[in-house]
N, C-alpha and C positions, 0 to 999 in steps of 0.2 A: 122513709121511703128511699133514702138515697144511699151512697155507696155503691159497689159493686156487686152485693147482692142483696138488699131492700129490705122486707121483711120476712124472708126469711132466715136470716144472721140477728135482725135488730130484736125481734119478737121473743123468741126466744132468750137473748139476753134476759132481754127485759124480764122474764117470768125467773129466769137464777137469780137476778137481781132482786125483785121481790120475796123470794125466800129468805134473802141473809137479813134483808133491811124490814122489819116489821113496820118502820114508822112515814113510811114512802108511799104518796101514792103517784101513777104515772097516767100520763096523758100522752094517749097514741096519735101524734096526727098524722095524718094522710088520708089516702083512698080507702073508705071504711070497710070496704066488700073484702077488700084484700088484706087489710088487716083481719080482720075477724074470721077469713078463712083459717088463715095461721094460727089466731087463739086457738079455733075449734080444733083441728091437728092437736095441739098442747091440751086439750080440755079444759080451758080455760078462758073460755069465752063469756062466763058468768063473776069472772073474779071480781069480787068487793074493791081491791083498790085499784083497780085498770079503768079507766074509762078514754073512749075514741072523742077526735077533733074531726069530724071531717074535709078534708081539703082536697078539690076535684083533680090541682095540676100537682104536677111532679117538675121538679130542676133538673135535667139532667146534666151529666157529668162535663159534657161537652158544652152545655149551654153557656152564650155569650153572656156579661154582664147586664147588657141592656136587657135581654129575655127573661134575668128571671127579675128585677127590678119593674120593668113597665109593662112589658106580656104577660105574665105571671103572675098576677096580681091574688089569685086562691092557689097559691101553691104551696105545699105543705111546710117546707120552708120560710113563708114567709110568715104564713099562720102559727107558727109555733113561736117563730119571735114576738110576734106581736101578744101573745099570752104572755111573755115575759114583759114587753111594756107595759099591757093592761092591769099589773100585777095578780094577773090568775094560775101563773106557774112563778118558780121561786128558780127558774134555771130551764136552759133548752139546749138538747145533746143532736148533734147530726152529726152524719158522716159521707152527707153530700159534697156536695161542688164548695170547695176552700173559697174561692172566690166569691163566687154568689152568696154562701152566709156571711162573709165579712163586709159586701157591698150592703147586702140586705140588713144584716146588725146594725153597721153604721147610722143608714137610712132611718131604720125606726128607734133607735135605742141613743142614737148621739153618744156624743164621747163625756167624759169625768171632766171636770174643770181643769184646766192646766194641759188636757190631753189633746194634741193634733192629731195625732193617728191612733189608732191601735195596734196591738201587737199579737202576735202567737205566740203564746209564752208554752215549748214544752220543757218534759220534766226526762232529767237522764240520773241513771246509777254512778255513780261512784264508786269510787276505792276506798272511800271513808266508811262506808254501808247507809250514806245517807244521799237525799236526792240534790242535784245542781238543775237549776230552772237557768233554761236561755231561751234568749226571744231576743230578736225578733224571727221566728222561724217560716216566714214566708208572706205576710201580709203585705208587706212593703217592700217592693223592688226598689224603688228610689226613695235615698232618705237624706236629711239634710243632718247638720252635728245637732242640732237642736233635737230633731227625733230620738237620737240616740240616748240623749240628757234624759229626755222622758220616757224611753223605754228604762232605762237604771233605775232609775225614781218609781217605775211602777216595778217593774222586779223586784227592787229591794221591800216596797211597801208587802209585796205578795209575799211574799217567801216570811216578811216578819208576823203578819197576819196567822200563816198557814201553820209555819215551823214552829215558832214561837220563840226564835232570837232576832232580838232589838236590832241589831245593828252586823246587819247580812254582810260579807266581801262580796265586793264585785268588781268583774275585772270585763274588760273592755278586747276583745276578740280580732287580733291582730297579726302579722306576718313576722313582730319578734316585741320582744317584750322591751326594748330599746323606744324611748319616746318618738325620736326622730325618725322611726319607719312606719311603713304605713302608707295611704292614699292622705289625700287632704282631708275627706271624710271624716276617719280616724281621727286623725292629727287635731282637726277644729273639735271632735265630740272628744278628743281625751283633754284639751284643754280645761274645756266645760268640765268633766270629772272630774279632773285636779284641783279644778276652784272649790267644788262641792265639798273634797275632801281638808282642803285648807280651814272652811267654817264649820267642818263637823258637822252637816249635811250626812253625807255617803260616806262609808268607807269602803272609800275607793282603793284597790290593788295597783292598779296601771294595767297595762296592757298586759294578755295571756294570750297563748297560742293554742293552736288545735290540740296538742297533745296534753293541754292542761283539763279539756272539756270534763273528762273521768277520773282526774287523780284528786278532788277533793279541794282543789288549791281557791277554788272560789264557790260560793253560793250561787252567785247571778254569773250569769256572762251574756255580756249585751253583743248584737252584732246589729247588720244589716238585712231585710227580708231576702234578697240574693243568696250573700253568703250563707245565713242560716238554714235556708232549704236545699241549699247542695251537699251543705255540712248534714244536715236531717237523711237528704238519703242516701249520701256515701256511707254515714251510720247503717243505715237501713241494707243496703247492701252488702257493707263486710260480715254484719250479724247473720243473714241468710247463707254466705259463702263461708263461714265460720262451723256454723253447723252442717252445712252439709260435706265439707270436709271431713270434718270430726267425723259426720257418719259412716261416710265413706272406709276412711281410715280402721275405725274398728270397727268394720265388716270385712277386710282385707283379706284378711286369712284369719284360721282356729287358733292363732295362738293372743292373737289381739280381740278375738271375741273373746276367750277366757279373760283375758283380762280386761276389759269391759264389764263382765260379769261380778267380777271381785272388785273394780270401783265403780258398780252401780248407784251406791248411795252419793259420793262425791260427784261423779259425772249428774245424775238425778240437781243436786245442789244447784252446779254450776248453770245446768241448764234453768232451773228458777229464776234466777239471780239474773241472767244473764235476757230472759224473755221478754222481747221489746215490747208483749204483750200488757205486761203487767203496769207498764208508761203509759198506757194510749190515754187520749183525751187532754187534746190541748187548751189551755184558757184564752178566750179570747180579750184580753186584757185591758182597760181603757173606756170599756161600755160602760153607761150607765143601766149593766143590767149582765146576769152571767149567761153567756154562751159558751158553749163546750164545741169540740172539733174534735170529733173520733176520723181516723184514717180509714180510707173508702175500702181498701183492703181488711178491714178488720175483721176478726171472724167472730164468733160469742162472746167469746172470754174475753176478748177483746173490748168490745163495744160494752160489755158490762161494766170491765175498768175505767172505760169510760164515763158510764153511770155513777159511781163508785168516788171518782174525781167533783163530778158536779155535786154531789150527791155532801161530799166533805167539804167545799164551797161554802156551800149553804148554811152545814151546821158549823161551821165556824166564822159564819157573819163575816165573810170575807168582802165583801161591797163594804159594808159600813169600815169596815177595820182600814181599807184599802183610801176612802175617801176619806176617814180621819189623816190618814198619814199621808197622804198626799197634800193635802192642806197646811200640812206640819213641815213637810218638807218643802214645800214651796213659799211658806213664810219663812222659813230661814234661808233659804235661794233669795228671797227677796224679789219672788216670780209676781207679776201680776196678771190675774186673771181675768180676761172679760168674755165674751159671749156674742157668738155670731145672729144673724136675725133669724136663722131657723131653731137656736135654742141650742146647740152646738158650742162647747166650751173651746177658748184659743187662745192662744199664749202669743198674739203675733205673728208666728212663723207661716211665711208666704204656701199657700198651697198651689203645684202644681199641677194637679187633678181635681179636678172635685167631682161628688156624684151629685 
């Protein structure tokens, strides 16, 4: 139901989604009326693997934390997490309010042992032709160096889970690659990575800069939820001003559409490769339980790649893979783990928020 335009962007995903993936079945939640008008549109309102959740309220975009946490209480949001606690769904994809799934995830899903917060972990292209995961991409406005520790620690675990190398780089997202710069933030969480890397823990890089993001130079790159989401949409921004440049350009004049024409297949390429479309669907990292974040702008093909992300999650037992290695890396940290009275894992580190 959420995002910018509800179901009629997410329904139809879902139904391209179901053609490529035979072994998938989905669960609609929301307002059932208005789901199922959309099947019928699709003619697919009989389909064998779709079946509807019904949930009366809806989050919207604008809604404050406390409304969709404690007014909200059937909202389709929150009803669809709770399918992933209940263990009745194996994964739940929105592309609602960033906020409100990550308050609401927290709330019923609690964190992995060792884990204070969560994270946004998305996925960017490279120069290598392979993917770089960085997080924290907006969950966390204020983080302390201990956060930072356990965002690398879950990085590195995802990325060895998913990709399938042991022993990921990851580099720590800073203003120069020199130890001594940086905030104190930095400065106390590259501490912490340097220890990791001295016990063979992490292998850890040091510090990288923005321009490292795409050239391939690390696996992970850990930041802060601030900088991560200005860095996410100044991304977002130059790839939109990029293209429409470019189109503009060869529409100019007849001698730059001929040649347009004659690098169709390369321009074709570039624009593939280059389609922030083909990224969507952020992990939301640190649950006991997988949640996805599709971007509220997304449009089909979009929110399907989103599908597509949970979708690979799942068949690669990344929960389990994710909490073996965390385990593994926190006994060689020499991390000790204990447990808040709501059932919520903690490593210590003082919170200054809680929900």
């Amino acid at each position: 139901m959420g995002g910018d335009w509800g179901v009629p962007v997410t329904v139809p995903a879902c139904m391209a989604f179901l053609k490529q993936e035979r072994d998938v079945e989905l669960v609609l939640v929301g307002v059932s009326d208005r789901i199922l008008d959309q099947l019928k549109k699709l003619g697919s309102e009989s389909h064998p693997r779709i079946s509807i959740k019904h949930a009366k309220e809806v989050v919207e975009m604008d809604d404050p934390l406390e409304v969709a946490l404690r007014k909200k209480r059937d909202s389709s949001m929150r009803v669809a997490v709770s399918l992933v606690k209940d263990d009745m769904v194996d994964a739940c994809v929105s592309a609602g309010n960033t906020g409100a799934l990550m308050a609401v995830s927290r709330y019923l899903l609690k964190t992995l042992p060792g884990v204070d917060r969560p994270a946004i972990c998305a996925i960017l292209p490279n120069q290598q032709g392979g993917p770089t995961y960085a997080l924290d991409f907006g969950a966390n406005v204020d983080c302390e160096a201990e956060h930072l520790h356990q965002f690398a620690m879950m990085g590195a675990a995802l990325f060895a889970s998913v990709e399938g190398k042991s022993r990921p780089r990851v580099g720590l997202l800073n203003v120069g690659t020199e130890e001594i710069k940086g905030n104190d933030l930095v400065k106390r969480a590259g501490a912490l990575l340097r220890t990791e890397k001295e016990n063979g823990t992490l292998n850890y890089l040091g510090n990288v800069e923005g321009n490292n993001l795409f050239d391939g130079t690390c696996d992970v790159i850990v930041c802060d939820g601030f900088v991560g989401n200005v860095t996410l949409k100044a991304i977002e921004g130059l790839g939109r001003f990029f293209r429409s440049a470019l189109l503009s350009s060869l529409r100019s004049s007849m001698f730059a559409l001929m040649g347009s024409l004659l690098a169709g297949s390369a321009l074709r390429s570039i624009r593939e490769r280059l389609n922030p479309s083909r990224f969507n669907g952020a992990s939301m990292l640190g649950l006991r339980g997988l949640v996805f974040k599709s971007h509220g702008s997304a449009d089909a093909f979009a929110f399907e790649c989103a599908l597509r992300r949970a979708h690979d999650a799942v068949r690669n037992r990344v929960m389990s893979h994710i909490s073996a290695t965390m385990r593994e890396l926190q006994q060689k940290a020499g991390i000790v783990v204990g447990a808040t009275e709501g059932g919520a894992a903690t490593t210590g580190v003082q919170e200054k928020e809680q929900v």
